[in-house]
C-alpha positions in Angstrom: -19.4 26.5 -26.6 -16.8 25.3 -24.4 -13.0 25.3 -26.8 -11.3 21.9 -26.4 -8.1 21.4 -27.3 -8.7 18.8 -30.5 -10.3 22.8 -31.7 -8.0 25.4 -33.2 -10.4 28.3 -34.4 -7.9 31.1 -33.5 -7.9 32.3 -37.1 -11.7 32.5 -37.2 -14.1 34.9 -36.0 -17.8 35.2 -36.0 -20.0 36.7 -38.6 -20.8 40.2 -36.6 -19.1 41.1 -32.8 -22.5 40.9 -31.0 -23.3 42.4 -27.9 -24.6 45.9 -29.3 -28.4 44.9 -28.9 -28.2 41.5 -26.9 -26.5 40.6 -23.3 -23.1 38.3 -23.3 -22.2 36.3 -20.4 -19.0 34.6 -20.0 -18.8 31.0 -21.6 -18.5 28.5 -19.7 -19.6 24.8 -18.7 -23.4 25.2 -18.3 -25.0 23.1 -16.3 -28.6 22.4 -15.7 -29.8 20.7 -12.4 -32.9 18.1 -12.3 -34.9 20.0 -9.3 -35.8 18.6 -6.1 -39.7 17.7 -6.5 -41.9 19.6 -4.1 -44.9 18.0 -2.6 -47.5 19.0 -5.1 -50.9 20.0 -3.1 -53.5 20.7 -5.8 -53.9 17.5 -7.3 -57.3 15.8 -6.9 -58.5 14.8 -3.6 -54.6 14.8 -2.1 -54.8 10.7 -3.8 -51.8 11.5 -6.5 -48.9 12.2 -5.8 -45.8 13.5 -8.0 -42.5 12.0 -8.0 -39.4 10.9 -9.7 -39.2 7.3 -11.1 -37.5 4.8 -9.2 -35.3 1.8 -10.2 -37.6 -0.8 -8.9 -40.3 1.1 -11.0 -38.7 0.1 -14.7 -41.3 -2.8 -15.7 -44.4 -0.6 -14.7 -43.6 2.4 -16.7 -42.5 0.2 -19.7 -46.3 -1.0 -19.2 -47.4 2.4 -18.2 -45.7 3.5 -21.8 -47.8 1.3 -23.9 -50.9 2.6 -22.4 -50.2 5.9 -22.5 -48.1 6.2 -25.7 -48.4 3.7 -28.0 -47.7 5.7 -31.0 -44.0 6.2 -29.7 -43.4 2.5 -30.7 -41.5 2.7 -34.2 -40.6 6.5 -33.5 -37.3 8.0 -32.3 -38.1 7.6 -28.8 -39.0 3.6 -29.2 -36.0 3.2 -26.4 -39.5 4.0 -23.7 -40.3 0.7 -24.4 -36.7 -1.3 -23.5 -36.2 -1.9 -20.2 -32.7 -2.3 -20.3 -32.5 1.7 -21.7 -33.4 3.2 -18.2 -30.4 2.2 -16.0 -27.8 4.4 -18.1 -29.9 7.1 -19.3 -32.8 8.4 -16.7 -32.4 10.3 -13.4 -33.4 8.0 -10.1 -35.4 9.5 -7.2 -33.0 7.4 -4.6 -29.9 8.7 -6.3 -31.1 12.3 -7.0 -28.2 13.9 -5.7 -25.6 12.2 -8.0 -28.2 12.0 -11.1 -29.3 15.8 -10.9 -26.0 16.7 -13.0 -25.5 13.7 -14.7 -28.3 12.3 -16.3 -29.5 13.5 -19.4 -33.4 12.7 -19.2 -35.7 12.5 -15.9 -39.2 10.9 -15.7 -41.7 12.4 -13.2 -44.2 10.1 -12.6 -47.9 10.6 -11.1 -49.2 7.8 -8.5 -52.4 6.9 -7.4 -52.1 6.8 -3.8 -55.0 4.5 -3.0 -54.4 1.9 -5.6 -50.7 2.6 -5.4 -49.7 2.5 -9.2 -48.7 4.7 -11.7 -51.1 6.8 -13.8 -49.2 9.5 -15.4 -45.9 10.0 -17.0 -43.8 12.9 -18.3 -40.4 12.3 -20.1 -37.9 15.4 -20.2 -34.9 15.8 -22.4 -31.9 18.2 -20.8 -29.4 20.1 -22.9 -27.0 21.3 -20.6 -24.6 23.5 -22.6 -28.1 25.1 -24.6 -29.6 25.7 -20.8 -32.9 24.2 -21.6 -35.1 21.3 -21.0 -37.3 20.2 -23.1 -40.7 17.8 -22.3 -40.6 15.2 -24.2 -43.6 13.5 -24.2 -46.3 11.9 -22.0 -49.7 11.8 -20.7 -51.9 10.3 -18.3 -53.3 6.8 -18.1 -57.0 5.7 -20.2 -58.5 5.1 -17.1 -57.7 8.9 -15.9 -58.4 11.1 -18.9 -61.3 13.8 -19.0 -60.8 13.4 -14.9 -59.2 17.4 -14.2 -56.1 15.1 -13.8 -53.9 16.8 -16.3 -53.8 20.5 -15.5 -52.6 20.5 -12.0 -49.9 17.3 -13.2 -48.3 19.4 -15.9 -48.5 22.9 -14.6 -46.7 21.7 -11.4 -44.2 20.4 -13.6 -43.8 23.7 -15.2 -43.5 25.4 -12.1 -41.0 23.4 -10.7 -38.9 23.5 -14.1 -39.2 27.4 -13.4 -37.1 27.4 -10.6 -34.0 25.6 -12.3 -31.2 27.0 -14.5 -32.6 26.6 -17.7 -33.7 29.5 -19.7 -35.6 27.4 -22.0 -38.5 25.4 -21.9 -39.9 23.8 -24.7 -43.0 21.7 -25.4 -44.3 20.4 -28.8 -47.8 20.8 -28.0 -50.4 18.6 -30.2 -52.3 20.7 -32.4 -55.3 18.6 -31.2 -55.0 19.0 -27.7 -56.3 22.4 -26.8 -55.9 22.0 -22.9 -52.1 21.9 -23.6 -51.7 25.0 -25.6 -54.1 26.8 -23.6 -52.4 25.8 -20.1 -48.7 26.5 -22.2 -49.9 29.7 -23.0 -51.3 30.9 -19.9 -47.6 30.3 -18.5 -46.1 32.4 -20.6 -44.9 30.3 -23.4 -44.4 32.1 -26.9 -46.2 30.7 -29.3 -44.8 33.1 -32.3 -43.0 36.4 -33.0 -39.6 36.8 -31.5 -38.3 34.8 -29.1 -34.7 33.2 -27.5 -33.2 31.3 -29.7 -32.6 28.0 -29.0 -28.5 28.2 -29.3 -25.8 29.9 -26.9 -23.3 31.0 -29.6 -20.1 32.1 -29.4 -19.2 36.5 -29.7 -15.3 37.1 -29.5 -13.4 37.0 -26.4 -14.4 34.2 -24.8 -17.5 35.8 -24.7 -21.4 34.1 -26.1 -25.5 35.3 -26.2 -28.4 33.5 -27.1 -29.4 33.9 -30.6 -32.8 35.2 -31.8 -34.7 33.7 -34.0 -37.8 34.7 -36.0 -39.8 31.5 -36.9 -39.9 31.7 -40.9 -44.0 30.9 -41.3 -44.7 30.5 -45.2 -48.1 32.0 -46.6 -51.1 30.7 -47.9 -51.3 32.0 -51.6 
């Protein structure tokens, strides 16, 4: 949204002046922060713990990875498996203060306490200027499936998220796995009709809104 000054569109104009039947805000350099995590205390027993991922925890959550998400090997999101990816691209717990702005994807990882290693993942995906974050993908260890594991892990996560800038949140839910759309649901998530579109556009005078989209759904003859 932001003009710069390779961008000469002074002799353009939208489509329609918006701003009739939607709220503008001022354009400018959005920005979404990665949160500060919160001590989660509803996960089972007090034994897991949620944090960030930390630089000396690279080589476990490439092996955590292929545990939890095999199928991602070949995909668009094979980089999970290269350890030499996370350095650049991923938000560390020690420098959360510099990475918070800066970095485009975080990692929240769940711990088991007791056997202190990692048994849960979570990738997010920021896009600043759009004001949303988007989960990725994840999921919890073999060894801690069908253990009431998951709901507390990702609805902390989506509590936390609440709290930040973004105005979206988006999740690609599996069609298989109920628990996900029924816990996405229960928060509030839209799963049809209208809803915020997912692009800040410009609407004259240095003004923008958020689109609204209508998901086009073809039917069954």
């Amino acid at each position: 949204m932001i003009e710069k000054t390779t961008i000469n569109i002074s002799e353009f104009q939208p489509y329609k002046k918006m701003g009739q039947s939607c709220q503008l805000k001022g354009i400018t350099e959005f920005q979404v922060n990665w949160p500060k995590l919160s001590i989660a205390k509803n996960l089972r027993n007090n034994d897991l713990s949620m944090r960030y991922m930390r630089s000396n925890d690279i080589h476990e959550v490439v092996e955590l990875w292929k545990d939890v998400y095999p199928e991602a090997y070949g995909s668009t999101h094979q980089f999970v498996f290269d350890s030499q990816w996370y350095g650049g691209h991923v938000l560390l717990d020690e420098n959360w203060m510099a990475d918070k702005k800066i970095k485009e994807y975080a990692i929240i990882l769940l711990e088991d306490l007791k056997k202190k290693n990692l048994v849960g993942i979570l990738l997010m995906t920021k896009v600043d200027q759009n004001l949303q974050v988007e989960l990725t993908m994840g999921g919890l260890h073999s060894t801690f499936r069908e253990k009431q594991v998951f709901y507390p892990f990702f609805k902390n996560i989506l509590d936390t998220l609440s709290t930040t800038e973004a105005e979206l949140i988006t999740v690609f839910a599996e069609t298989w796995h109920s628990k996900t759309q029924e816990l996405m649901d229960a928060h509030g998530f839209k799963v049809w009709g209208l809803f915020p579109g997912n692009m800040i556009r410009w609407s004259h005078d240095q003004k923008c809104y958020r689109a609204c989209n209508h998901p086009n759904v073809e039917k069954n003859q």
